[in-house]
Structure formats: structure tokens, C-alpha cells
N, C-alpha and C positions, 0 to 999 in steps of 0.2 A: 470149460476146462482150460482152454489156451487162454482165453483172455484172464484165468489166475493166475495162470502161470507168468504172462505178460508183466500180472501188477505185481505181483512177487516176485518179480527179477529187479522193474522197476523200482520198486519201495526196496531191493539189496543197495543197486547200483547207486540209486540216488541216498541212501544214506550213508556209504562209501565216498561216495563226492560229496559229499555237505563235509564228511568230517573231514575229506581230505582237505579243500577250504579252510575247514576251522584251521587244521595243522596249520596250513599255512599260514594264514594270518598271523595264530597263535606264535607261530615259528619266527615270524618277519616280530613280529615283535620283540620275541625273545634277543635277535640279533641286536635290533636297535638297544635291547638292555645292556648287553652283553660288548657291543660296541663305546657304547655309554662308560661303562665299568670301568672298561681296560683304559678308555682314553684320561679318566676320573685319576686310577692308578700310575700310568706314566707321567699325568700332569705332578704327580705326589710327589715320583721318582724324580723329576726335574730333567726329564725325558727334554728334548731338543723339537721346539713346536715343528720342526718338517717330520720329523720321524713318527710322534705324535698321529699325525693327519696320513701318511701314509699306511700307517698299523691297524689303524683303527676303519680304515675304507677293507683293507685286505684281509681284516676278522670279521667287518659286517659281508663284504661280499662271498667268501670261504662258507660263511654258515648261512646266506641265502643260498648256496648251489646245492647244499647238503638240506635245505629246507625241502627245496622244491623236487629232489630226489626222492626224497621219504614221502611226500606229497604225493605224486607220480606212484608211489608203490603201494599206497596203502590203495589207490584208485583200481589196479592190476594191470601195470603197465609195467612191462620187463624193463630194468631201468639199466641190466646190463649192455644190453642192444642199443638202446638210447644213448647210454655213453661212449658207444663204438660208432653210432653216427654223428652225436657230438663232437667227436673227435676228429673224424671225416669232413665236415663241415668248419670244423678249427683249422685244421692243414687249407683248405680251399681258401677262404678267410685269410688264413696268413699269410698265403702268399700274394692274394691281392692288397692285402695291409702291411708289407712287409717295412715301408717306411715308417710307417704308423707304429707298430710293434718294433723297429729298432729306434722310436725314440722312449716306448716304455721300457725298453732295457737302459738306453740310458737314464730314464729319470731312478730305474732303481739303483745303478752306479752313483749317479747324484746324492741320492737319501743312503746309501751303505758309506762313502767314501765321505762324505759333507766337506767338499771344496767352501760349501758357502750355507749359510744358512740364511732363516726369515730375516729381514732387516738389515742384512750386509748390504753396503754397496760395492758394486763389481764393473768390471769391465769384461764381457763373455762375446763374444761372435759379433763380435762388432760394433756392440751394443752397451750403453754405459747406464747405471741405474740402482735403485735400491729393493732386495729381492722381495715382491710381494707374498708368491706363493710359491709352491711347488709343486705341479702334480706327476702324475706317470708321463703326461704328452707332452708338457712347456713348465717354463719359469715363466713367473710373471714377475717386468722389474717397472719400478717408478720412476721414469727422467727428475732431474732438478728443475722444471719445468711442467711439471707434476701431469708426465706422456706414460700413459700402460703401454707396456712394450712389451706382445708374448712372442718369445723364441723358442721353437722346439729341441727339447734338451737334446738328440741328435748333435746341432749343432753346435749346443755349448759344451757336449763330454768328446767332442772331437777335435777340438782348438784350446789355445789358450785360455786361462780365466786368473782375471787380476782382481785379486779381494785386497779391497784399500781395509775391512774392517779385523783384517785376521788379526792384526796387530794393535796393542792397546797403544803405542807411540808410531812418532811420523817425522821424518824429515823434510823441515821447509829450505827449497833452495831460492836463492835469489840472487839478479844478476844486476850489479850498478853500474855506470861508465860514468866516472868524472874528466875533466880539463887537462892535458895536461900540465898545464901551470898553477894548477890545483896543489893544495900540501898533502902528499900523503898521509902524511902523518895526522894530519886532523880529520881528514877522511874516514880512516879507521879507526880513529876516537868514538868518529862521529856514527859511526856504525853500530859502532860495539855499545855507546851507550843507549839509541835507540831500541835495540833490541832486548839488553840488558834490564829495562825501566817494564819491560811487559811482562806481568805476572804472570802469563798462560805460558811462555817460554821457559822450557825445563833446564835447569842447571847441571844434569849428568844425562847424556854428554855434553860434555860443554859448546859453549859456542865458536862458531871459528867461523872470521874476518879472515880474507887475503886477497893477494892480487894475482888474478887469474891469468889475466892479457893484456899486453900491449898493443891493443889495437889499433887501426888505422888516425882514428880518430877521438878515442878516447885509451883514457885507462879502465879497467874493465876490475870489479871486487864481487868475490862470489861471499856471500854471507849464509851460511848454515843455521838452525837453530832447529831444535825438535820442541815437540809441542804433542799432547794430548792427540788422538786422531781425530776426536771431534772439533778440534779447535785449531786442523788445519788452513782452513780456507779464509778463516775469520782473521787467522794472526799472520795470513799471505794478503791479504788485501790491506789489512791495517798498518804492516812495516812499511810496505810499499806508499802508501800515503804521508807517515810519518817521516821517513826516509826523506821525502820529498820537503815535506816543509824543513826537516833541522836543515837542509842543505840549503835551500833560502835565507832561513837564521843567518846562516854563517858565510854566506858566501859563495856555496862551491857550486860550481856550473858543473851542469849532464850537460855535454856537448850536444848538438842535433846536426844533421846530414844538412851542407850550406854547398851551393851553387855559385860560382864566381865565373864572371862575363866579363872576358878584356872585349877592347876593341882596338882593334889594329889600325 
């Protein structure tokens, strides 16, 4: 009589747990659908790819807690009690992770507020680069020397952050010293045509040549021009070269730092 009773508990219990199993799976699956969907839909919406990957981890992981809740209950396991010591164990937790959890708060400041998104390049905590990823714990950015750099976002919603891409325009500055027995006047010709002949150099605002300093040893021309943001560095490297040859063309000496030795 006991040992039916045994196998009749057994063959309850264990088909309680088979199904609560299946739930689960069944369940975990349904998330992965359901994570799938929403990410499918924001893709449609033209949702912003950080916001994207942040939504869709915190609707798949939302309805895996509520999976294995229901899982846990259909088996007869008080899930109210469970989540009173869940929560106990979350408090202990947190305050041994308390760094750990103040930079998923900043990363959700990051993904609410978007200083920056995928593909910007920035200047954050010290650190110069192009944003890989974003999760709750780090940004991940890519040096121009193609270096993964992860910083925990802690330390980049607490400092400054320089987004070179916020902006679709850019200011190129640059500084020349000529002679001074140099002509000005041809100087600034010679400027303003150099920069003027490059078609990546934007015409509103305009361009602006002048003389900055009289310095010690040279005359000193700051030359401005803006330019596309992608085709800062390219039209800073290439005046700078050009610069250099018209002023051979024509003549005009960049002074250099000279040493003169009398002897007495």
C-alpha cells in the first residue's frame, strides 16, 4: 500500500516537473521569439542600434524571470517566499556589487540620455575612440590604431564626453609662420588660394585667412576652413602638405629656430 502510494506521488510529482521543464523551455523559447520581434520592430521604427540591443536583452531577460517563476509554481514551490528571499539575497549582492551596479545605472543614463551612440567617435574618460558597443557595464570604443578600449560607463557619465560626430560640420584650424621679409600680401593669396582649389572645403562659412602674431621669430597666419566631419583629418593633413609646397613655388620661407655662436 505504501509503495503505491510512493509511485503515485512519484508519477504526480514527476509529471509536474516534466511539465514544469517543458514550460520552461517552452517559455525560454517564447522570449527568444518575442525578443526577436520587438528587436525586428524597433529595427522598422529606426530605433537608434544602442537602444535597440538594450530593449531587447531587458524584454528577453523580464520574461525569462517571469518564465522560471511560473516554472517554479506549477512544480509547488511558494514563489512568493522565493521572491522575499530573492530580494534579500539582491540587497547582499548589491552592496558587495555596488560599483558594479553604479555603472549599470550609468550605462542606462547613457542609452536614456544618448551623449553618443554606435559609431561616434569620442573623447570619454580619458580615452579617445570610435563607440563599438554599449552595454549596462562598459562602452566599447576602437582607437585609430584599431586598440578595443573598455571603460566602465561609471566613468564616462561622471566626466566629460567630447562627440567629434554629434555634428555633420567641423572646423579645421591651422597655424603658419612665415619670414618676416616675406610679402604679406602674397602670403594670404597664397593661402586663401590653397584652400579655396579643395573641393571638400565648405563655402558657408566662409573661409578666413589672418594674422594672428607677431611673433618672435616669425609672422604667425591662422587659416580656418570647415569641412564635412568625415573629411576633417584628411583636409588637415592635405593643406598642411600643400601649404607647404605653394610656399616653395613662390618663395616664401617658415622661418626655423637658428642658433648663432659669436666668438669673442
Amino acid at each position: 500500500m505504501e509503495f503505491e502510494s510512493i509511485t503515485t506521488l512519484a508519477g504526480i510529482y514527476g509529471l509536474k516537473v516534466l511539465g514544469s521543464l517543458l514550460l520552461f523551455f517552452a517559455g525560454k523559447k517564447l522570449a527568444d521569439w518575442v525578443s526577436i520581434l520587438a528587436t525586428k520592430m524597433m529595427e522598422k521604427a529606426k530605433v537608434e542600434v544602442t537602444l535597440i540591443r538594450f530593449f531587447s536583452n531587458v524584454i528577453y531577460g523580464l520574461l525569462l524571470v517571469v518564465i522560471a517563476l511560473a516554472a517554479l509554481s506549477n512544480v509547488g514551490v511558494e514563489t512568493t517566499s522565493f521572491v522575499a528571499v530573492l530580494g534579500a539575497a539582491g540587497l547582499a549582492v548589491g552592496l558587495a556589487f555596488k560599483d558594479t551596479f553604479s555603472n549599470v545605472g550609468a550605462g542606462v543614463l547613457l542609452v536614456v540620455f544618448r551623449p553618443f551612440k554606435v559609431n561616434d567617435f569620442i573623447n570619454a574618460a580619458g580615452e579617445s575612440g570610435a563607440v563599438e558597443e554599449i552595454n549596462l557595464f562598459s562602452t566599447f570604443m576602437r582607437t585609430g590604431d584599431n586598440k578595443l578600449i573598455i571603460v566602465p560607463n561609471g566613468r564616462i557619465i561622471g566626466g566629460n564626453i567630447t562627440n567629434f560626430s554629434a555634428k555633420s560640420t567641423r572646423r579645421v584650424d591651422l597655424l603658419f609662420g612665415v619670414s618676416y621679409s616675406d610679402d604679406l600680401l602674397l602670403v594670404k593669396e597664397t593661402l586663401r588660394e590653397v584652400v579655396s582649389t579643395d573641393e571638400r572645403v565648405l563655402q558657408d562659412p566662409a573661409v578666413f585667412v589672418a594674422v594672428s602674431e607677431l611673433a618672435d621669430s616669425s609672422v604667425n597666419f591662422v587659416v580656418r576652413v570647415w569641412v564635412n566631419s568625415a573629411d576633417y583629418w584628411a583636409v588637415y593633413f592635405d593643406t598642411t602638405e600643400r601649404v607647404k609646397l605653394a610656399f616653395d613655388a613662390k618663395g616664401i620661407t617658415i622661418p626655423f629656430p637658428q642658433v648663432q655662436l659669436h666668438k669673442d
